[in-house]
Backbone as CSV, one residue per row, in Angstrom:
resi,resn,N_x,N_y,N_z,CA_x,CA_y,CA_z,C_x,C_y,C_z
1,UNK,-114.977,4.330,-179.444,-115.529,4.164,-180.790,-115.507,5.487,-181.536
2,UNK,-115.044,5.680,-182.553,-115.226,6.524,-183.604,-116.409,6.125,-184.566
3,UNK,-117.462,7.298,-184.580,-118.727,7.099,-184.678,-119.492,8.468,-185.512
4,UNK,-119.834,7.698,-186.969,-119.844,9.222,-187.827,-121.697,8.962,-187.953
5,UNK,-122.514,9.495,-187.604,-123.734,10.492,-187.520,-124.413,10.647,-188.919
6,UNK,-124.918,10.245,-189.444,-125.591,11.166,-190.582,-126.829,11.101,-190.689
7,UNK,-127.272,12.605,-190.555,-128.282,13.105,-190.471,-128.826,13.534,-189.367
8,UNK,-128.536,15.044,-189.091,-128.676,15.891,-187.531,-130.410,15.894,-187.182
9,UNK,-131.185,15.400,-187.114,-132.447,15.270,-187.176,-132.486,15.207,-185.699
10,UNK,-133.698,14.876,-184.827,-134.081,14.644,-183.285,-133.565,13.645,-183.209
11,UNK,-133.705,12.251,-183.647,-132.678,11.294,-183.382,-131.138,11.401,-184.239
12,UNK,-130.660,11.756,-184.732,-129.228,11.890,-184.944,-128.765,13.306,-184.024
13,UNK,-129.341,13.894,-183.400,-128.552,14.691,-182.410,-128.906,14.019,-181.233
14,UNK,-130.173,13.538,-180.978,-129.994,12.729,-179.148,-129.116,11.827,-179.323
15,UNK,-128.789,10.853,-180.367,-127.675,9.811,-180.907,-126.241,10.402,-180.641
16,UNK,-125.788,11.372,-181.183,-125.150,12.029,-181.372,-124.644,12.665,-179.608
17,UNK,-125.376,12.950,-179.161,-125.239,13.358,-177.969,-124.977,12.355,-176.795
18,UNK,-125.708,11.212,-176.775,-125.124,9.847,-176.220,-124.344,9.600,-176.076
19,UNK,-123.756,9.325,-177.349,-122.587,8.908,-177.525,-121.323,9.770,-177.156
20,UNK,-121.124,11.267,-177.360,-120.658,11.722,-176.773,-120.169,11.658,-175.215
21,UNK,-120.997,11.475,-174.697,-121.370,11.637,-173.424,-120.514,10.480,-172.466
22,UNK,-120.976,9.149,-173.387,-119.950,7.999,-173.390,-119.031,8.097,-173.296
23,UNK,-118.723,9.154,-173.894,-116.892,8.881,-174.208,-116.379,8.904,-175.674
24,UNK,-117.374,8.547,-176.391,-117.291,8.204,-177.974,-116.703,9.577,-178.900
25,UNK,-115.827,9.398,-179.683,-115.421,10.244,-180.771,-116.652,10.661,-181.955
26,UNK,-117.124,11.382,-181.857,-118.904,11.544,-182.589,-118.300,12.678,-183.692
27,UNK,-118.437,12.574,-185.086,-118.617,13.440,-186.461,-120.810,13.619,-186.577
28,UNK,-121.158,14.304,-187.198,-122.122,14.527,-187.685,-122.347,15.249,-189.230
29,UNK,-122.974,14.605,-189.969,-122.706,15.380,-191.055,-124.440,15.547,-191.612
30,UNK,-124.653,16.640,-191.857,-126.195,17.093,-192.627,-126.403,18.106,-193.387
31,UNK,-127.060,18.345,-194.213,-127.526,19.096,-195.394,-127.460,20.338,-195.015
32,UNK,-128.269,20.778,-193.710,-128.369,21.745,-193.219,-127.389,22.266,-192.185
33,UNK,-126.747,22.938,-192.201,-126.278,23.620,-191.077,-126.899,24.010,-190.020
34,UNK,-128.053,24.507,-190.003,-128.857,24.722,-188.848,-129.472,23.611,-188.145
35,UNK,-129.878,22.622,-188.743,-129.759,21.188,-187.884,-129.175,20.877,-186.577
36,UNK,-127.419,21.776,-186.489,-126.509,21.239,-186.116,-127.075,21.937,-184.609
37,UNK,-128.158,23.481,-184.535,-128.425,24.076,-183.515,-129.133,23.051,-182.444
38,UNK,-129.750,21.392,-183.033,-130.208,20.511,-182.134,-128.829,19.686,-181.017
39,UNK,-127.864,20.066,-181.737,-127.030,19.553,-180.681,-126.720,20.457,-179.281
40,UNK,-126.644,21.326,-179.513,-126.556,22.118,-178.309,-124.955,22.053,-177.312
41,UNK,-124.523,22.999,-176.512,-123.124,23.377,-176.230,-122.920,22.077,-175.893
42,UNK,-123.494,21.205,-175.429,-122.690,19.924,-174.677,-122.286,18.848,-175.862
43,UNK,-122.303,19.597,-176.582,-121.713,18.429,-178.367,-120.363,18.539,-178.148
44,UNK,-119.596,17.668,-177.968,-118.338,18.143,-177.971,-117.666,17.451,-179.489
45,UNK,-118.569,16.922,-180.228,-117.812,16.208,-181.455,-117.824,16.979,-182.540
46,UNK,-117.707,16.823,-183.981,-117.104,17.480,-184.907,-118.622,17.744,-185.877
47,UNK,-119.087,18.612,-186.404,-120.126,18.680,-187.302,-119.227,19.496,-188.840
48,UNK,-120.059,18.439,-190.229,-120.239,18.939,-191.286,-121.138,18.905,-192.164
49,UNK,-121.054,20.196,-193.208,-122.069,20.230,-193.969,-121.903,19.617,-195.314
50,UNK,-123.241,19.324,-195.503,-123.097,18.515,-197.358,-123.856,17.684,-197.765
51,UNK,-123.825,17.271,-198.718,-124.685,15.922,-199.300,-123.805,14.913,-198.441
52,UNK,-125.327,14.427,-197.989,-124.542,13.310,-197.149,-124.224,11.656,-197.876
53,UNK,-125.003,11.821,-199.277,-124.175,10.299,-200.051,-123.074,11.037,-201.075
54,UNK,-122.436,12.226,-200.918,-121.342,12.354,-201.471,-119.936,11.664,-201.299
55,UNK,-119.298,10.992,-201.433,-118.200,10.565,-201.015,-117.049,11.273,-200.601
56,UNK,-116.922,12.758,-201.632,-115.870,13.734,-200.607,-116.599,14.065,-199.615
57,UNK,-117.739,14.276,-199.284,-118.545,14.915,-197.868,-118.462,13.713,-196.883
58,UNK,-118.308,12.236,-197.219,-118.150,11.483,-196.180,-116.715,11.321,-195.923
59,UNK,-115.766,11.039,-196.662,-114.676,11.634,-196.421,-114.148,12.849,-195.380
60,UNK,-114.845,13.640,-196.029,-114.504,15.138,-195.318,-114.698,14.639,-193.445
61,UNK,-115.705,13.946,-193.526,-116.262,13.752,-192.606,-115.825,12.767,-191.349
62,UNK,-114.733,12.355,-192.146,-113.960,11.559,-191.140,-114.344,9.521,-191.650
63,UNK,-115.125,9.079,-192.728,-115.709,8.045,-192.673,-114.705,7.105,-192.578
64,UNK,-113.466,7.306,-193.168,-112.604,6.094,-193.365,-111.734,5.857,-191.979
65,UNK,-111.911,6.919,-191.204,-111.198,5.828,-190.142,-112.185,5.928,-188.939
66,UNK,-113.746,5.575,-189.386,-115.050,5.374,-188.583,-115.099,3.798,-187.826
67,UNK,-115.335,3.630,-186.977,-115.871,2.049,-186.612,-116.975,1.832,-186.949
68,UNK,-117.780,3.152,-186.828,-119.560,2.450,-187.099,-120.030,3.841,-187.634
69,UNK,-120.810,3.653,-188.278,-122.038,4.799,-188.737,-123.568,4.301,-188.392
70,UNK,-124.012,6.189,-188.673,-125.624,5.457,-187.934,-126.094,6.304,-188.776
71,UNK,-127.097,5.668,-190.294,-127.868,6.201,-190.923,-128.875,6.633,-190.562
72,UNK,-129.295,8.022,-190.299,-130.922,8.330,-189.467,-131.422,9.365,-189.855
73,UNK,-130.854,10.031,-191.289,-131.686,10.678,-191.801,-133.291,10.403,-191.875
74,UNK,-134.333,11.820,-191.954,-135.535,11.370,-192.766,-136.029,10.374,-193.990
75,UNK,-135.217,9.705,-194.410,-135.607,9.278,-195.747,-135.184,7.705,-195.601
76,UNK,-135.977,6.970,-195.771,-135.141,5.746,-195.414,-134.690,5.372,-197.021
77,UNK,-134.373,5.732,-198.287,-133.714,5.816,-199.298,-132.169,6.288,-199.526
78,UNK,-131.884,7.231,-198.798,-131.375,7.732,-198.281,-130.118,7.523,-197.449
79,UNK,-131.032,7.161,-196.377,-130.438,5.951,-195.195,-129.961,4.924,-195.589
80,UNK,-130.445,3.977,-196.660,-129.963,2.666,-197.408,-128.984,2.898,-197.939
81,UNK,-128.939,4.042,-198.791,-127.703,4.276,-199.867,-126.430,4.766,-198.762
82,UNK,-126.350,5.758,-197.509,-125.712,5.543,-196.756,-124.630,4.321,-196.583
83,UNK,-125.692,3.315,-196.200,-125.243,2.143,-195.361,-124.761,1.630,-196.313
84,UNK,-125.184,1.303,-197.572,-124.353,0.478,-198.411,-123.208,1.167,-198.620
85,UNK,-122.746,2.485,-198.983,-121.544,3.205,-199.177,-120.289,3.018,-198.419
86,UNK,-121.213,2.894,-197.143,-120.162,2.794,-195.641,-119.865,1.783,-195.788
87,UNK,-120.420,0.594,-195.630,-120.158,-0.990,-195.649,-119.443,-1.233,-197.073
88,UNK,-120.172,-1.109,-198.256,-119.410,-1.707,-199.223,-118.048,-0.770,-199.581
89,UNK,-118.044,0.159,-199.845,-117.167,1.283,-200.549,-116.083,1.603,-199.275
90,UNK,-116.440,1.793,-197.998,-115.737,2.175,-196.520,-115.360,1.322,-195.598
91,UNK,-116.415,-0.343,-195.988,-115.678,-1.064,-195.242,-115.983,-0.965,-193.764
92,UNK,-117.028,-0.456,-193.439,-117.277,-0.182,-192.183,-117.670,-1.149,-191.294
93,UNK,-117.246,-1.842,-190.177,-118.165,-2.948,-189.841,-119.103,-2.878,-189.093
94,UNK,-119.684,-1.877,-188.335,-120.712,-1.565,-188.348,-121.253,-0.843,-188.542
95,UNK,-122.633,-0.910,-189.023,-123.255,-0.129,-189.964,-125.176,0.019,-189.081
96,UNK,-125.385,0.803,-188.940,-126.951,1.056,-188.461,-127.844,2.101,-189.516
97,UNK,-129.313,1.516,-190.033,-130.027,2.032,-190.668,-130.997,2.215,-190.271
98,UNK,-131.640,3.304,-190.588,-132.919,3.970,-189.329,-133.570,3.765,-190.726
99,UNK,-134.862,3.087,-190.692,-135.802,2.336,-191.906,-137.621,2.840,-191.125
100,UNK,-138.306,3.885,-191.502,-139.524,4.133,-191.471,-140.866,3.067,-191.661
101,UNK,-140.430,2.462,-193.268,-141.399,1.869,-193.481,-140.901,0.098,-193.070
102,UNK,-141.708,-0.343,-192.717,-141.915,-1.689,-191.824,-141.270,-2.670,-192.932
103,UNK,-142.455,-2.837,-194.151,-141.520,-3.488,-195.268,-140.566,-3.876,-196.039
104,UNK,-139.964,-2.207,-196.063,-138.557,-2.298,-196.547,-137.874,-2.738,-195.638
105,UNK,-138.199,-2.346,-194.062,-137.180,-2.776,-193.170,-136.782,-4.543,-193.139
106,UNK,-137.655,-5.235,-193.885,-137.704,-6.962,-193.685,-136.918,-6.802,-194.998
107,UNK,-137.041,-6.033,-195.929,-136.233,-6.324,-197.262,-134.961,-5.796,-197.010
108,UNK,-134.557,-5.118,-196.529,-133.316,-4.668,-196.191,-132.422,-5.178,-195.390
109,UNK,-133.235,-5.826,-193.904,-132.594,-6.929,-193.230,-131.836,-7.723,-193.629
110,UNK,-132.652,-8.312,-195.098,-132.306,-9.768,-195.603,-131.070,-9.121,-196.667
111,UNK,-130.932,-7.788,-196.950,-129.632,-7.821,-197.666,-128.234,-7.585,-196.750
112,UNK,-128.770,-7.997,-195.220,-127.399,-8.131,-194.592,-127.286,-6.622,-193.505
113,UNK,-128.570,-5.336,-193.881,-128.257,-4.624,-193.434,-128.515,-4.505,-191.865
114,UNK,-127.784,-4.224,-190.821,-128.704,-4.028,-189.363,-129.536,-2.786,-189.153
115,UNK,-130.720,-2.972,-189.405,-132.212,-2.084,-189.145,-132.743,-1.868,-188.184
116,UNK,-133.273,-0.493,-187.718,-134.059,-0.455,-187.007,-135.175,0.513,-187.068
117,UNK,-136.482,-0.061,-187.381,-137.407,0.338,-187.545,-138.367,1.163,-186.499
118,UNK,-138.777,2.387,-186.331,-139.078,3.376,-185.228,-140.832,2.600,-185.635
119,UNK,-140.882,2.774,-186.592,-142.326,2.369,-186.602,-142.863,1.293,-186.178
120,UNK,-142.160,0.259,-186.796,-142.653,-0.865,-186.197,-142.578,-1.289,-184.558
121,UNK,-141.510,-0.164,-183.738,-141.077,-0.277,-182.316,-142.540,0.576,-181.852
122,UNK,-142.688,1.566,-182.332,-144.108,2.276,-181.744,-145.708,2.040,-181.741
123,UNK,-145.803,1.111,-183.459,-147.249,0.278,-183.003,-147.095,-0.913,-181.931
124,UNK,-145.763,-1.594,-181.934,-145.812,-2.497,-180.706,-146.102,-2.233,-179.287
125,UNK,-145.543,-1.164,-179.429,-145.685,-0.582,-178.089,-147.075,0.141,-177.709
126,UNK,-147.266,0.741,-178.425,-148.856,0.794,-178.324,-150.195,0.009,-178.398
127,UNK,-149.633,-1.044,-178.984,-150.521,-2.272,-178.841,-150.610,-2.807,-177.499
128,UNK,-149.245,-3.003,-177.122,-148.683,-3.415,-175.696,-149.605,-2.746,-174.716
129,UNK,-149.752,-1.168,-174.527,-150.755,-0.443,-173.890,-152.191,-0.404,-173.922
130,UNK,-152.391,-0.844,-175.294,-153.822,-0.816,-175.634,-154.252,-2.073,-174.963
131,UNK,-153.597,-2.947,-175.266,-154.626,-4.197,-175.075,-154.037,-5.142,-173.128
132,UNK,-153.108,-4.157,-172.708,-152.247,-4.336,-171.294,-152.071,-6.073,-171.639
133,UNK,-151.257,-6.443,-172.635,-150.429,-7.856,-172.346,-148.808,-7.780,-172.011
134,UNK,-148.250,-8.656,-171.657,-147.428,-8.396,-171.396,-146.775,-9.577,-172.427
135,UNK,-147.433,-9.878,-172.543,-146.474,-11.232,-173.853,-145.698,-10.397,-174.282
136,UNK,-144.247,-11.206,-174.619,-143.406,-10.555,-175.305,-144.024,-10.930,-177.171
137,UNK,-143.727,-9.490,-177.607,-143.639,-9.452,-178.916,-142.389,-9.547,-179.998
138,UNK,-142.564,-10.201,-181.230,-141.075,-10.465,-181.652,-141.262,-9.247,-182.701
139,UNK,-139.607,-8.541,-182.916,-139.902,-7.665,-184.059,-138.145,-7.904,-184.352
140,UNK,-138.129,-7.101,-185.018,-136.589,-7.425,-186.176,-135.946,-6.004,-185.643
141,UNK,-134.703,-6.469,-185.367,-133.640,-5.035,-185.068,-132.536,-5.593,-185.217
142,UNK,-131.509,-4.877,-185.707,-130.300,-4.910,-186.016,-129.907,-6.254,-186.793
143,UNK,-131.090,-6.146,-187.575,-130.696,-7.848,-188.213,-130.339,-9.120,-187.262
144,UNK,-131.618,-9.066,-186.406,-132.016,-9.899,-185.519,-132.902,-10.206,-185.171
145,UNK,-133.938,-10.757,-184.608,-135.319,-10.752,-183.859,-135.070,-10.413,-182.337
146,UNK,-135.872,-9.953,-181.765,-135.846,-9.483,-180.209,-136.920,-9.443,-179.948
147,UNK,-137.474,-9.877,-178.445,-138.330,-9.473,-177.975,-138.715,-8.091,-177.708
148,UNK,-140.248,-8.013,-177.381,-139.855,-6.547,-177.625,-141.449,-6.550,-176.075
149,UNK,-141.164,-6.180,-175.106,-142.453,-6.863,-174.008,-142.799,-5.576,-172.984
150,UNK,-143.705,-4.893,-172.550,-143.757,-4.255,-171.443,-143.905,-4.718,-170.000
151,UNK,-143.422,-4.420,-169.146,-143.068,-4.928,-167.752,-143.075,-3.763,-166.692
152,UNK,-143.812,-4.585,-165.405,-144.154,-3.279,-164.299,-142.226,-2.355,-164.026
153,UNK,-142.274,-1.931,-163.173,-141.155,-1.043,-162.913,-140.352,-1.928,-161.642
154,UNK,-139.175,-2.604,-161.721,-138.791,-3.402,-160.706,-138.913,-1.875,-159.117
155,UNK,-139.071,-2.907,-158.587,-139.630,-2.762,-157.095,-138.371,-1.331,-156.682
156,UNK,-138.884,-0.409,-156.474,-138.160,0.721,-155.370,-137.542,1.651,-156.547
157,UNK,-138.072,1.969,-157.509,-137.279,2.632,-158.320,-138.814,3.555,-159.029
158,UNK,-139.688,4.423,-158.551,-140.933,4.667,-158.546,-140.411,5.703,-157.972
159,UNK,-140.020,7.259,-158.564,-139.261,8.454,-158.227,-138.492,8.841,-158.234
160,UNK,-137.317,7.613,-159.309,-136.376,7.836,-159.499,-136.537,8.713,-160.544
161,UNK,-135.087,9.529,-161.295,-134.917,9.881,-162.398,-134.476,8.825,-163.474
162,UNK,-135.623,8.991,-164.618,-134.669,7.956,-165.709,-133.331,7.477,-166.005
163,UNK,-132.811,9.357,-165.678,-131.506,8.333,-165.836,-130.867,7.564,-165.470
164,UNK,-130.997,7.385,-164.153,-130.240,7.413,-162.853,-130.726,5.448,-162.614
165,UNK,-131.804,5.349,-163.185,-132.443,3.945,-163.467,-131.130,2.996,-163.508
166,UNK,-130.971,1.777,-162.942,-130.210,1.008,-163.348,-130.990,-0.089,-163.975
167,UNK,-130.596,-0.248,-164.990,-131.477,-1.683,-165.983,-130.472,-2.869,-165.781
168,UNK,-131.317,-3.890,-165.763,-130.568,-5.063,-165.649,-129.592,-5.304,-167.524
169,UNK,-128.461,-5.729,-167.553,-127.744,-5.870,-168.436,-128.590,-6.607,-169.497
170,UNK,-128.859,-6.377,-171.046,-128.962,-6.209,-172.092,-130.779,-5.836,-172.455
171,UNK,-131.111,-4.932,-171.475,-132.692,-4.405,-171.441,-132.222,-3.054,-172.308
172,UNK,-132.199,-2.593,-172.944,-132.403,-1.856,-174.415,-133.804,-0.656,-173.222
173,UNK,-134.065,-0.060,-172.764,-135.499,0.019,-172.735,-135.870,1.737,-172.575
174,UNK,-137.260,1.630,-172.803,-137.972,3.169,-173.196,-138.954,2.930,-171.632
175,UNK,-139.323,4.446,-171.860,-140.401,3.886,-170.659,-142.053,3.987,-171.155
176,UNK,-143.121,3.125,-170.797,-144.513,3.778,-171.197,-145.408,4.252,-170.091
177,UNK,-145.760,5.488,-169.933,-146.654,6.366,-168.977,-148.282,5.851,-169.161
178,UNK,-148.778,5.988,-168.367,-149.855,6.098,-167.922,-151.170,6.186,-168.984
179,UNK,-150.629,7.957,-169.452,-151.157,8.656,-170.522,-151.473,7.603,-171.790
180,UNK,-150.308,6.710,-172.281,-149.717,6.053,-173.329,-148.351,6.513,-173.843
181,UNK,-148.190,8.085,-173.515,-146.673,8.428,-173.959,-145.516,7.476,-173.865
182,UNK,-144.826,7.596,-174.056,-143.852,6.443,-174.796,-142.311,7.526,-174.840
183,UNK,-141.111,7.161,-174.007,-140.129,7.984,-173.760,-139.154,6.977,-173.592
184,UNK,-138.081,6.745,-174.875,-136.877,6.274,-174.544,-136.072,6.798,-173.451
185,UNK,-135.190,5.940,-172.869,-134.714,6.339,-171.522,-133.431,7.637,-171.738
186,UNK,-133.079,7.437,-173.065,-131.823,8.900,-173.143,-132.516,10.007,-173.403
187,UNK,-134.054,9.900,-174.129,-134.401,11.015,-174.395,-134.632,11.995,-173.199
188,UNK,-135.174,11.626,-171.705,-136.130,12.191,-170.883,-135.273,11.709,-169.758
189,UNK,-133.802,12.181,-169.367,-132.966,11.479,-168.378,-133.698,11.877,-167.156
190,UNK,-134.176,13.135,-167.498,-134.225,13.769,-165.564,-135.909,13.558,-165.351
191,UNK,-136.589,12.744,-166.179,-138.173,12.185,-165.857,-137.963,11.604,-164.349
192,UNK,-139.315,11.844,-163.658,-139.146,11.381,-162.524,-139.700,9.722,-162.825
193,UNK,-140.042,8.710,-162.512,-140.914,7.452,-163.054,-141.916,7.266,-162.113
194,UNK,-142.812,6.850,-162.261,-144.110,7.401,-161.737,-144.723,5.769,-160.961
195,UNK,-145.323,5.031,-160.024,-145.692,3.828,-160.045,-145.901,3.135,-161.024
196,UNK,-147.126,4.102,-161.693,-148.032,3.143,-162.689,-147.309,3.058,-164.364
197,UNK,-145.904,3.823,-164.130,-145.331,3.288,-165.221,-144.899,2.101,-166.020
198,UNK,-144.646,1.338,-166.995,-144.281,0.688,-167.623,-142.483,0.658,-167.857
199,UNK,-141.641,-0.579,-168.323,-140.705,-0.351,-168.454,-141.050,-0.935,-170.467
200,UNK,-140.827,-0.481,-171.640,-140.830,-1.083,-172.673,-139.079,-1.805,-172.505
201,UNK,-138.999,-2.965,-172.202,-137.607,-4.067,-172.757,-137.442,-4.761,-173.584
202,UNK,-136.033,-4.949,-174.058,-136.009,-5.286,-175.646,-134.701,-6.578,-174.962
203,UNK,-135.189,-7.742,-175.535,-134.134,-8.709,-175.116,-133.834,-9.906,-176.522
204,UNK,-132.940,-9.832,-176.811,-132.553,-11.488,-177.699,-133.844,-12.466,-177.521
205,UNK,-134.512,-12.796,-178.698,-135.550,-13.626,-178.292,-135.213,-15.039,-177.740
206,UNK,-135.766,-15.544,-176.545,-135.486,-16.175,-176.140,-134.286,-16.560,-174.560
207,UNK,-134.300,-15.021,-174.604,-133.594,-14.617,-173.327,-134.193,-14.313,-172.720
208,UNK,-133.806,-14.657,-170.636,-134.362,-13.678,-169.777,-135.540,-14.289,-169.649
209,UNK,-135.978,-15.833,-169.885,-137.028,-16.064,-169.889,-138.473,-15.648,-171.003
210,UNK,-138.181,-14.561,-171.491,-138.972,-14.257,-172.559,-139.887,-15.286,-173.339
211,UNK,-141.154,-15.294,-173.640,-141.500,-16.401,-174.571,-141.981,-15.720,-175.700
């Protein structure tokens, strides 16, 4: 996949770095140049600077012969105008928008865009801890609904390293500690996982048994 980045922030460089890592052809493009110091030597993809809804700066940037972009700037205004540029103007077919506020993220859904809302993933999940249910919860991602449920740690994997975790095929998942901390699994590869951890899994509603 050829895969253009915008916005070098903590999630557009762990993004950014993923994907790399994969295998993936990764551009990054952000305002700041010093941003780019969150990627660190193991970036092996291409970084530029600029307004990132400029059209020569997405250009510059490699957009037109992109498969997917991942809007994740700070601003979810920002981020929107992105995604529409890429999709309508670039033609991109896939398109990802990193959306803050919960609301817009349901209004934006419905114009076709695939969203994913950090906020609305983190009161769930903290609810999930607060009140220890395990019901799955439904929330909206990628212009979809998914469950969204916490679950003990399958059996013998209590000292492993995160990364090293094998998840059963289409579990999306973060982990939740003890504390309440809350650690997606790319962020914190070399975490050890602890018994009393949590797995947060994200499944197609209605999969996997889910209710």
């Amino acid at each position: 996949m050829n895969l253009l980045v915008a916005g070098c922030g903590m999630v557009g460089a762990k993004l950014a770095l993923r994907m790399c890592r994969m295998g993936h052809d990764v551009s990054v493009v952000d305002r700041e140049e010093e941003s780019f110091e969150k990627l660190g030597a193991a970036f092996t993809g291409l970084t530029f600077v600029g307004n990132i809804i400029d059209l020569d700066v997405l250009r510059r940037a490699g957009i037109e012969g992109c498969d997917a972009v991942a809007a994740v700037t700070n601003s979810d205004n920002v981020n929107v105008m992105i995604s529409q540029i890429a999709r309508d103007i670039f033609s991109i077919p896939r398109v990802l928008t990193r959306v803050y506020d919960p609301d817009r993220e349901r209004i934006f859904a419905q114009f076709g865009l695939h969203t994913i809302c950090p906020t609305a993933l983190t009161v769930e999940s903290a609810v999930a801890v607060l009140t220890e249910q395990r019901a799955a919860r439904y929330v909206t991602m990628f212009g979809q609904t998914v469950a969204l449920s916490a679950v003990p740690l399958p059996a013998g994997t209590a000292g492993t390293r995160l990364g090293r975790m094998k998840l059963p095929a289409g579990m999306a998942a973060g982990v939740l500690h003890k504390d309440g901390a809350f650690e997606l699994c790319y962020e914190a590869p070399e975490r050890v996982l602890q018994e009393e951890d949590r797995l947060l899994v994200l499944r197609r509603a209605g999969e996997g048994g889910v209710r």
